[in-house]
N, C-alpha and C positions, 0 to 999 in steps of 0.2 A: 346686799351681799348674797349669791348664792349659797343656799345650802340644799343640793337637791339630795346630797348620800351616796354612796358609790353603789347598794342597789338598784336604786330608781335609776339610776344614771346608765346599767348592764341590762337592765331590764327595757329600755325603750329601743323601735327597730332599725338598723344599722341604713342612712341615707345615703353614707358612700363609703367604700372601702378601698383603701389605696394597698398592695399586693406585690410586695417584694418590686417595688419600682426602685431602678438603678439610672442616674443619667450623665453622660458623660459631655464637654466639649472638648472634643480634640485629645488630648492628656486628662484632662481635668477632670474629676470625679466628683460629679456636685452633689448624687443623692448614689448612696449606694446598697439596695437590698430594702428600703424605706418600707414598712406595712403597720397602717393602724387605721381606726375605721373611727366612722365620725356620726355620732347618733341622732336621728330625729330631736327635736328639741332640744339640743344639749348648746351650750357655751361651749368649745374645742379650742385651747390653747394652743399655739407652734412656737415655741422658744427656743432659744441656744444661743450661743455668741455669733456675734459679726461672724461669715463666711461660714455657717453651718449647714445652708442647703432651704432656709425658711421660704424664702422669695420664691427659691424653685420649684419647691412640693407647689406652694400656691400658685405657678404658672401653669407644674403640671395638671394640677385638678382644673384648670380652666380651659383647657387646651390648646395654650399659647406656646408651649413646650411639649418635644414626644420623646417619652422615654424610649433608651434601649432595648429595656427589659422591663418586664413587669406590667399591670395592669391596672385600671379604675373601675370600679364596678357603682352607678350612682342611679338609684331608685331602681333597684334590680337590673341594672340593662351594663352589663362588663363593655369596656371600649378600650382597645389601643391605640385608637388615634381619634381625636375630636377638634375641630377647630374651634377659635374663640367664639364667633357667634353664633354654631351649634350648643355649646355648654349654656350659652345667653340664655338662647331659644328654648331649652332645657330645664331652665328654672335655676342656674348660678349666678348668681353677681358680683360685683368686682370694687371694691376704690384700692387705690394706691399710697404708697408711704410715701410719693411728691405727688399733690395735688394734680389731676388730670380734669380740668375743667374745661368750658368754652369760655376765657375769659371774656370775650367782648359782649357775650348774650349776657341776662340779667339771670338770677338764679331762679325763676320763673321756669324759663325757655330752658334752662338745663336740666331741669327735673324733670318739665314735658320730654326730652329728649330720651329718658328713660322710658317712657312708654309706646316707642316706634315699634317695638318688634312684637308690642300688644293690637297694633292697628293693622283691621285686616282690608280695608278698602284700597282698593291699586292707585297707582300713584298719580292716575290723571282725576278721581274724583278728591285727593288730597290735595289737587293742584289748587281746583276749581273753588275746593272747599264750601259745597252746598249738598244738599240730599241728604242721604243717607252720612256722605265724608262727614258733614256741617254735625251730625248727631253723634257720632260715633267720638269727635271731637271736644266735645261739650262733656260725652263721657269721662274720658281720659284728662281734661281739666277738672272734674270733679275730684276727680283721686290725687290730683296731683295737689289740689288746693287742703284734702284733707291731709296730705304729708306734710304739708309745709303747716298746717297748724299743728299737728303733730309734733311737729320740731321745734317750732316755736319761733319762726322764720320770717313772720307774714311782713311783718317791717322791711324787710330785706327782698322782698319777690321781686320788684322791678326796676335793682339797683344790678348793674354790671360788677360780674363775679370780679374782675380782676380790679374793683376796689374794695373788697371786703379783706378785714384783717383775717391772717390765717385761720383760723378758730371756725367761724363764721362758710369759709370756704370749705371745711372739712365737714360740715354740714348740710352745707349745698351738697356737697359728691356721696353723702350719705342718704339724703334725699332721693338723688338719679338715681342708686341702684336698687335703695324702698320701694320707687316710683316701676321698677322690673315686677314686683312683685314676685321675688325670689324664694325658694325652697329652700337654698343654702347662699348662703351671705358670707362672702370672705371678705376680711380685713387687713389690710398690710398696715401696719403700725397705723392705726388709727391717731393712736396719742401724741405722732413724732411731732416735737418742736412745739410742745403746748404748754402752758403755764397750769399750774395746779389748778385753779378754777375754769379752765377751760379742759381738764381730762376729767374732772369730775362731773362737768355738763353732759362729757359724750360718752362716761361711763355709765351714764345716767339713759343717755336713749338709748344703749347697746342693750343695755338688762328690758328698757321697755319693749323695744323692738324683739327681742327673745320671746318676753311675755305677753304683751298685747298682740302679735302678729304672728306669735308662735315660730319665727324664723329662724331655724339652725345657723347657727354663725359658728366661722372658724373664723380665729383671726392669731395675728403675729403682734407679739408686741415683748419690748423690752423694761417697762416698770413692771417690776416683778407684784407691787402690792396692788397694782388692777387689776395681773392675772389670777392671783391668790385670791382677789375679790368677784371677780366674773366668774371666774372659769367651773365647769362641771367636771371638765377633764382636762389633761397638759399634757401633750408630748415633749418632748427633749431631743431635739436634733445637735449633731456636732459634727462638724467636719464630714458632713452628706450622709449620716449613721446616727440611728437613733439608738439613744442609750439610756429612755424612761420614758415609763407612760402609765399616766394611772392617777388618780384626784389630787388634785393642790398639795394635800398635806405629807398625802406620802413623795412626789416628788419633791419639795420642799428639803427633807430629808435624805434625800435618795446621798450617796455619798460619792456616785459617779458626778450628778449633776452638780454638786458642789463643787469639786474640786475642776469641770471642763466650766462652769457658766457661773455659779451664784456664789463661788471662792472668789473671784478675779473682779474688780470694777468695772463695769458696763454701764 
């Protein structure tokens, strides 16, 4: 369980800041006025009920989505528009709350797949695969083989993702975006569709990966006792507007977020 303290928590330097970000489609107002900032080392919570805006922030911090209004500011450098393999290339990473795998490759080749935008050899000595490509290669399988002991995976390396049981595959894709070697690590419902022994495996490598690799995670999730258990800090979105922000126990409490999210069955 974390317990880092809401000073330690104010006290470490702010990795990205999100800035009165407002985003519309068409009529629809998905995030509106959104600003809260996400700290070096910290576990960052995004919660609220179905159709609050969660997916969104976490498009816009990736730069899959441009807001209308408002701004990202991440490792001091403010952006209004970024695309998704800029942010990549930047040091964010990504899984999704449905699985985005290569099902036919083996969860080997997927994880390697995370470390493309680390290889700097041009694509005719990756062809060839000898020289310098051949060592640079051997590199980036070393890292790849220490994730997957990491993970505890090694059983599973050169078995085709699209036979592995859910559980398992949420591991792989946790792997590929390890295998980025990211600054900030987002998570979209990591937990969805798990059985109790399988969210306590991966609440188990989220805290590792926080601590052994030091990697700021944001992530979205709706068991409210992993957030209360992870999390350093918790925002509260609702209906594209946040309405809390601040440690576990005091949003817990908070009587806004009671009565839009933790009043209601979810």
């Amino acid at each position: 369980m974390k317990e880092p303290g809401a000073t330690e928590a104010a006290a470490r330097e702010v990795l990205l800041a999100v800035e009165n970000v407002s985003l519309s489609f068409g009529g629809v107002k998905a995030l509106t006025g959104v600003s809260f900032d996400i700290r070096k080392g910290e576990i960052r919570a995004i919660i609220g009920p179905n159709g609050a805006g969660k997916t969104s922030m976490l498009n816009v911090i990736n730069g899959f989505y441009h807001p209308q209004q408002g701004r990202i500011s991440f490792k001091g450098v403010t952006r209004n528009r970024m695309r998704p393999f800029e942010a990549a290339q930047g040091g964010i990473a990504r899984t999704f709350q449905n699985v985005a795998l290569f099902r036919g490759m083996s969860a080997l080749d997927n994880i390697m797949a995370g470390r493309t935008l680390k290889m700097n050899r041009n694509f005719f000595w990756q062809l060839i695969r000898f020289g310098p490509a051949a060592a640079e290669e051997v590199a980036h399988r070393r890292r790849v083989e220490e994730i997957i002991d990491f993970l505890q995976i090694a059983h599973i390396r050169k078995v085709q993702v699209g036979r592995l049981p859910y559980g398992l595959q949420k591991r792989v894709e946790l792997g590929r975006a390890l295998a980025m070697d990211p600054d900030l690590l987002l998570l979209d419902e990591p937990m969805a569709g798990m059985n109790l022994e399988e969210k306590e495996d991966m609440s188990r490598y989220i805290l590792d990966v926080n601590e052994h690799f030091g990697t700021t995670i944001a992530l979205i999730e709706h068991d409210m006792g992993v957030v209360m258990d992870l999390s350093d800090r918790v925002v509260v979105l609702d209906h594209g507007t946040k309405i809390a922000d601040g440690v576990p126990d005091a949003v817990k409490s908070d009587q806004a977020v009671i009565s839009a999210y933790l009043g209601v069955a979810h």
